[in-house]
C-alpha positions in Angstrom: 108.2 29.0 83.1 104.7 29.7 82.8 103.7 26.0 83.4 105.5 26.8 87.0 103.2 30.1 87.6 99.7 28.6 86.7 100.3 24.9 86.5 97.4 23.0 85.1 93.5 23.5 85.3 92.3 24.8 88.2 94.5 26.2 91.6 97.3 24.1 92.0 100.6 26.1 92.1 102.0 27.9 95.5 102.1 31.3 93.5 97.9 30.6 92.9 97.4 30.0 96.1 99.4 32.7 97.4 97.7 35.1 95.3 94.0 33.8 96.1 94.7 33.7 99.7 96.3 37.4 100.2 95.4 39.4 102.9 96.7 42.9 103.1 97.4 44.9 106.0 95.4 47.5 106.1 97.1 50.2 108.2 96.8 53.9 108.4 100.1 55.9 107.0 101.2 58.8 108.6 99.6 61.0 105.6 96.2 59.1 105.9 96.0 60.5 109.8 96.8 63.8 109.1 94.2 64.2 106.3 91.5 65.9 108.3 94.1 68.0 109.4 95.5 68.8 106.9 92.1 69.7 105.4 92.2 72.8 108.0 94.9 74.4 106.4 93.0 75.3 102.9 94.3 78.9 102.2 96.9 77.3 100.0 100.6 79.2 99.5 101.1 83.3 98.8 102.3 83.3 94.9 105.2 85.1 94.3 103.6 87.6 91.9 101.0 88.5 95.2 104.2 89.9 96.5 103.8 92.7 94.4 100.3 93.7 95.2 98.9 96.1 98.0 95.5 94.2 98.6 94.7 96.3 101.9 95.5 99.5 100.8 93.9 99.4 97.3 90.8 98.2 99.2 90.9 100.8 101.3 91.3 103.5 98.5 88.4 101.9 96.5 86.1 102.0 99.3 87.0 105.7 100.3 86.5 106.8 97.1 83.1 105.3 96.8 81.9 106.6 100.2 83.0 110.0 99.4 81.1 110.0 96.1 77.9 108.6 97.7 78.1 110.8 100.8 78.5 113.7 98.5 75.4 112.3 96.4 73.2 111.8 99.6 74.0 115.4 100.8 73.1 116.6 97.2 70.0 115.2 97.5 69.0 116.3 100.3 69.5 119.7 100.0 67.5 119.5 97.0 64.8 117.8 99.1 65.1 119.8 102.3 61.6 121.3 103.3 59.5 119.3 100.9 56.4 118.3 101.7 55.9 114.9 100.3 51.7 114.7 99.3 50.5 111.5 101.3 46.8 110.5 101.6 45.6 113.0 104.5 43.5 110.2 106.0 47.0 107.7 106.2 49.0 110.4 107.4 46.9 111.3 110.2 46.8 107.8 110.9 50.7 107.4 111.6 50.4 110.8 113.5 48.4 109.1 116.0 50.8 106.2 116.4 52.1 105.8 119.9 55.8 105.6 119.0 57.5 108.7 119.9 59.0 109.9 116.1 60.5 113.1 116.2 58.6 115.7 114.8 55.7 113.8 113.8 53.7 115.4 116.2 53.7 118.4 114.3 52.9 117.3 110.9 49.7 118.7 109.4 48.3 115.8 107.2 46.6 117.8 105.0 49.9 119.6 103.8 51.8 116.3 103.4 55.1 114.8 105.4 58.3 117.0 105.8 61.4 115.3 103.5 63.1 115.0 106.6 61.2 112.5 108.8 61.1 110.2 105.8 65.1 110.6 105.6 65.2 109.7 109.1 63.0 106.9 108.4 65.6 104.9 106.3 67.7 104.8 109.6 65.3 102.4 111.6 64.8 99.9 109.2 63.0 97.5 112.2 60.4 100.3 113.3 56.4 99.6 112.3 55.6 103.1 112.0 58.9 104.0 110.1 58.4 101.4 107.8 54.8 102.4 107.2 56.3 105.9 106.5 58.5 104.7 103.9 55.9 102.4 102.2 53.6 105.6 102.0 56.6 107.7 100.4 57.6 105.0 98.3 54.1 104.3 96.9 53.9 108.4 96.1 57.6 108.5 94.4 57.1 105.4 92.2 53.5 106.7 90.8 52.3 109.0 88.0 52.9 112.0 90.1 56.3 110.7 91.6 59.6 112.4 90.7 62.8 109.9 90.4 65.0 111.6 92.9 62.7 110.5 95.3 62.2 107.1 94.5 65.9 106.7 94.3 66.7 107.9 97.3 66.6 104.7 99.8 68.4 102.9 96.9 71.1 105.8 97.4 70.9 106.0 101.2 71.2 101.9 101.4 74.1 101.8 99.2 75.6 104.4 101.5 75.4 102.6 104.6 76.2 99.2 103.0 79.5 101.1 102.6 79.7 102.2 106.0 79.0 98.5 107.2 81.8 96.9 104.9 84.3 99.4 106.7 83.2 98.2 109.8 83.6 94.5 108.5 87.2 95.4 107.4 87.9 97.4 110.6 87.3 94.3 112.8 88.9 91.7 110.3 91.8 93.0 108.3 92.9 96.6 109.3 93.2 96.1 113.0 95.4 93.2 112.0 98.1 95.7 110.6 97.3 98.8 112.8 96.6 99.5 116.1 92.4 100.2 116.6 93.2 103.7 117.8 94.2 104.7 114.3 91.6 103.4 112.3 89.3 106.3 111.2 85.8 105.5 112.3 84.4 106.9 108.8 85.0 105.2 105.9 86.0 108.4 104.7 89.6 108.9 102.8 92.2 110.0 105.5 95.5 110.6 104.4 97.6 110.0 106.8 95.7 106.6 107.8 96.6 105.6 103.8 100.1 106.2 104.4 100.3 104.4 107.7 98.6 101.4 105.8 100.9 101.9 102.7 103.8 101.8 105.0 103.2 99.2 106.8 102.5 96.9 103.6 105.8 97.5 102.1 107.3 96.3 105.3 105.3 93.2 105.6 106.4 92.1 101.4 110.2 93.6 102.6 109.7 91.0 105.3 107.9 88.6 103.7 110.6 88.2 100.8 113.4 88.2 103.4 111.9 85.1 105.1 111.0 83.3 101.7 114.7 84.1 100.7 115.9 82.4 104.3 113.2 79.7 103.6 114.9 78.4 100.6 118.4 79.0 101.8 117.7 76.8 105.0 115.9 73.8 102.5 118.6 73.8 100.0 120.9 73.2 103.2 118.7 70.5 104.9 118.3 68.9 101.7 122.0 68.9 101.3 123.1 67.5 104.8 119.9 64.8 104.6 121.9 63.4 101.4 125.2 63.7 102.4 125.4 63.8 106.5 122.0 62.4 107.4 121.9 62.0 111.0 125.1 64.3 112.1 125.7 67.1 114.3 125.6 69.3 111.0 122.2 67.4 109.7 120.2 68.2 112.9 120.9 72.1 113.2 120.2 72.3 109.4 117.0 70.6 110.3 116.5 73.2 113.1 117.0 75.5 110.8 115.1 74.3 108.1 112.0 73.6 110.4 111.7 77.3 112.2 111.9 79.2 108.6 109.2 76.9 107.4 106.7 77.0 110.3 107.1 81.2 110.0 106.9 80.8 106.4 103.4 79.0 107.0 102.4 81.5 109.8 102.9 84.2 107.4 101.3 82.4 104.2 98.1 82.0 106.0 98.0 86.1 107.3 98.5 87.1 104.0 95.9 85.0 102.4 92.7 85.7 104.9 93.9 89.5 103.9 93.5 88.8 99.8 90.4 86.8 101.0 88.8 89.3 102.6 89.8 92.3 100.3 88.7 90.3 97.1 85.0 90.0 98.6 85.4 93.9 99.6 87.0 94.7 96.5 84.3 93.0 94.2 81.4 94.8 96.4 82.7 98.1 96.5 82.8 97.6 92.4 79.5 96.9 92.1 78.1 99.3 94.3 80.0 102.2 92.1 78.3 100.7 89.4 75.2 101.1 90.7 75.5 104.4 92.9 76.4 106.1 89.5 74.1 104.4 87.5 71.2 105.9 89.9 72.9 109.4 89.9 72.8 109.2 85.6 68.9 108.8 86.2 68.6 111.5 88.0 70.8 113.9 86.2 68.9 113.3 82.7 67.5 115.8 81.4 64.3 113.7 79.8 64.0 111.0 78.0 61.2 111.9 75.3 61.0 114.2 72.8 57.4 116.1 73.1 57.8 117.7 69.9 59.3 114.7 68.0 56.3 112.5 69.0 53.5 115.5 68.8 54.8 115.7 65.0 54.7 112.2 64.4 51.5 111.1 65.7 50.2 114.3 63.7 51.2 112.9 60.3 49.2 109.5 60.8 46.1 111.7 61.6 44.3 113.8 59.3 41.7 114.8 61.5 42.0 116.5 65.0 39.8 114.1 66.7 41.2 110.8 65.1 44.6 112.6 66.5 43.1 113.2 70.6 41.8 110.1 70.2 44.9 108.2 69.6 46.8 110.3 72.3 44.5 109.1 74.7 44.8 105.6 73.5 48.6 105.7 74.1 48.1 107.2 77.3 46.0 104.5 79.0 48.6 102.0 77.2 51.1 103.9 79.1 49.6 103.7 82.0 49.0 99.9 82.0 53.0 99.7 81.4 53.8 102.1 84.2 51.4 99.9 86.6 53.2 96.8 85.6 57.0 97.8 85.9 55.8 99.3 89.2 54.9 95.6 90.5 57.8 94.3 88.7 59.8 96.7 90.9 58.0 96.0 94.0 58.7 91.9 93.6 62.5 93.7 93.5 62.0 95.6 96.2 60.5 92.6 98.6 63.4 90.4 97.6 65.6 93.3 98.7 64.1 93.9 102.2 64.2 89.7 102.5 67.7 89.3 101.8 69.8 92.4 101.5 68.4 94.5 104.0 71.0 96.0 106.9 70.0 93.7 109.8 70.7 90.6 107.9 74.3 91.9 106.4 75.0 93.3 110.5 74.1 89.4 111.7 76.2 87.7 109.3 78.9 90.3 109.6 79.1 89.9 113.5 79.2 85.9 112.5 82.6 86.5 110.3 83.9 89.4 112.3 83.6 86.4 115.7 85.2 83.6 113.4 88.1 86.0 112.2 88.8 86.6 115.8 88.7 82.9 116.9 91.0 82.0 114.1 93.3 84.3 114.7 93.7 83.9 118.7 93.7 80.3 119.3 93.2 78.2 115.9 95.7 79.3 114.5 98.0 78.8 117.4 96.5 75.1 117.7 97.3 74.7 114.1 101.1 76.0 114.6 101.4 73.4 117.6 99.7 70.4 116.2 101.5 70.9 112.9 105.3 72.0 114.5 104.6 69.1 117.6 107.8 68.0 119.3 108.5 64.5 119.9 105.2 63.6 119.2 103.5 60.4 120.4 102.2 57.5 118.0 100.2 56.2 120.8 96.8 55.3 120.0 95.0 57.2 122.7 97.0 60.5 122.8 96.5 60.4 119.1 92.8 59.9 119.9 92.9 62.8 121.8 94.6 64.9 119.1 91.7 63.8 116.5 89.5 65.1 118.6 91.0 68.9 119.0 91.2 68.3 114.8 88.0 67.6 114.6 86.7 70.7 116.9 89.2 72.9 114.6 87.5 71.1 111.6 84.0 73.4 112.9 85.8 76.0 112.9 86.7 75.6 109.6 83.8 74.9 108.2 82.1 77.5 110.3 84.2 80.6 109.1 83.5 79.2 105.3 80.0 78.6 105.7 79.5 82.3 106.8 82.0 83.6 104.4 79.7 82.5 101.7 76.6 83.7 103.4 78.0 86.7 103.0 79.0 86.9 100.0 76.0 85.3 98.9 74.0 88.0 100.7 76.2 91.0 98.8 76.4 90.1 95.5 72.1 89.8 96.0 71.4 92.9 96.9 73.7 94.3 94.6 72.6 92.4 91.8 68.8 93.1 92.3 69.3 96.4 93.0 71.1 97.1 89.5 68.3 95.2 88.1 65.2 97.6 90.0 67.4 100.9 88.9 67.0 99.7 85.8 62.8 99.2 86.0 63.1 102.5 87.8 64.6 103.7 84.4 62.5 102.6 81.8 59.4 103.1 84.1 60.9 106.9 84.6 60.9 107.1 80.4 57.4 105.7 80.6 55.9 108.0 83.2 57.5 111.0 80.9 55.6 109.7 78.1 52.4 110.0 79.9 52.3 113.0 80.8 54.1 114.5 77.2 50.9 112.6 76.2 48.9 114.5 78.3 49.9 117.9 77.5 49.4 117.4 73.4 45.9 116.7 74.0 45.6 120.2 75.8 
């Protein structure tokens, strides 16, 4: 037998010959030209354990309750702020006083008294203004220094994390609530409204009641196709099953990729709104201490390695100008923060890529997914070459889009997670610059 395969030396058998002269036809299968279509459909299926989750109202709880807590922390603030005068270099001031943009209430300022709390507050709300910014720069410079207090220097951290709250709701208004309610009846606040909450509540159990009842019609519907395919294929009874069969999946599809862009979007939300809690308490911690070194403790101390009152003084001041030096270099450490900040987290950026996502949603939802539901659910379709060149090029447009929306997604996310990230990690410079900044002057009043 095997002298009949391989013969003698060399190629001299038909089945040799047949093997070193194979050519294959190369064709393309039916799964091979839907593969860049099927790449557009991504989101994957809804797991049946999701089913038991409430991803846009939790979201919006979470988020209310952070806004609340930071709105109430903002107000706190600045009532404990309101009429300050905040001591600027007279010369500077009267600088920005002269400025030709129109600032209310700059006009009156007397820069020898300082600048009024409240036209540094109102600063923080035109982030793209040259005489605002130069305002905050000013007050910034003030709060972080020797003579600074730490409710002021944490203000704008506060204040941001405030309106980054207020632009997330925004982001959620125009990509996942008004996808379940109408736009009328979405509060414009971020603010927790009852009555929205049990709207939204409501009208999430009737989208898992409704989702279960078509999975359970789904399966029913297979189990029957699959069932008349084995045992009728090509009967009266075979072809309604398949009718059957096909509607229940294409709604089940519809439905899978809804409910996925909503977990998409609220796990991004969800994640943010966590860390900015973590750090809008964090900053309020800092502010409520009551100190963070013990004059006594060190006065005592430093008095047992001296014998002499002079060798004592002289130490003190040797710890103070070593305090200092720290206090000069967490301050430039904070700054290097602080530019990365107004780089990459500031509010215009977020409100550019947030339009971006908020355009893509909408272009998803009002004509690719309907271009996806036709292409995929096409009847009688053609296997002619150029209509099916045709086709691969709406694929490939819808391919953009694609790519688009998840290019942007993680822009976004990537722009978040940033600014929240650095932020936690200025608050806490701000913290152990605050603990140094107490030592220098507990320093300063022992060698009184």
């Amino acid at each position: 037998m095997e002298d009949k395969v391989f013969g003698g030396p060399g190629i001299d058998t038909d089945i040799e010959r047949a093997i070193l002269n194979y050519r294959p036809i190369i064709e393309m299968t039916e799964r091979d030209r839907k593969s860049l279509f099927q790449q557009l459909t991504e989101e994957g299926k809804v797991e049946k354990e999701d089913l038991t989750e409430s991803p846009i109202t939790d979201t919006y709880v979470e988020i209310s309750e952070v806004y609340d807590y930071l709105d109430k922390l903002v107000e706190k603030l600045e009532d404990g702020m309101k009429n300050t005068l905040i001591p600027i270099d007279p010369s500077i001031l009267a600088n920005i006083k002269d400025t030709p943009a129109t600032i209310p209430g700059l006009d009156k300022i007397d820069p020898d008294k300082g600048l009024p709390f409240e036209i540094y507050a109102e600063s923080l709300n035109h982030p793209e203004n040259p005489t605002y910014i130069q305002i905050q720069d000013e007050v910034e410079k003030y709060a972080e220094d020797i003579n600074g207090n730490i409710a002021l220097e944490l203000y704008p951290d506060i204040k941001h994390l405030l309106m980054n709250v207020e632009e997330l709701h925004y982001l959620l208004v125009k990509t996942m609530y008004n996808q379940v309610t109408k736009p009328e009846r979405i509060p414009s606040s971020p603010s927790f409204d009852e009555a929205y909450y049990n709207e939204l509540k409501e009208v999430e159990g009737r989208q898992r009641e409704a989702y279960v009842a078509l999975n359970e019609l789904h399966d029913l519907n297979q189990n029957i196709y699959y069932q008349a395919l084995a045992n009728s294929y090509e009967s009266d009874a075979y072809y309604d099953a398949l009718e059957k069969y096909t509607a229940s999946k294409r709604d089940k599809e519809y439905f899978d990729r809804r409910l996925n862009e909503q977990k998409e979007m609220s796990s991004f939300a969800r994640l943010d709104i966590g860390l900015t809690d973590k750090c809008a308490k964090g900053a309020n911690m800092q502010i409520e201490a009551d100190a963070y070194v013990e004059g006594e403790d060190v006065q005592g101390l430093l008095q047992k390695q001296h014998d002499k009152p002079e060798q004592y003084y002289k130490s003190c001041a040797q710890l103070q100008a070593t305090m200092k030096l720290q206090i000069n270099n967490q301050i430039e450490e904070k700054r290097m923060k602080e530019d990365l900040l107004k780089t990459v987290g500031n509010m215009p950026t977020k409100k550019r890529v947030h339009n971006e996502v908020i355009n893509l949603v909408g272009f998803r939802n009002e004509v690719f997914l309907d271009l996806y539901d036709m292409m995929n659910n096409m009847i009688d379709p053609t296997r002619q070459v150029r209509v099916e060149r045709f086709f691969d090029q709406v694929a490939g447009g819808m391919d953009v889009v694609r790519k688009n929306y998840k290019t942007y997604l993680q822009e976004m996310y990537q722009i978040h997670m940033i600014d929240l990230e650095v932020r936690m990690e200025k608050l806490d410079l701000v913290k152990d610059k605050a603990v140094a900044r107490e030592g220098y002057w507990v320093l300063d009043n022992l060698m009184k």
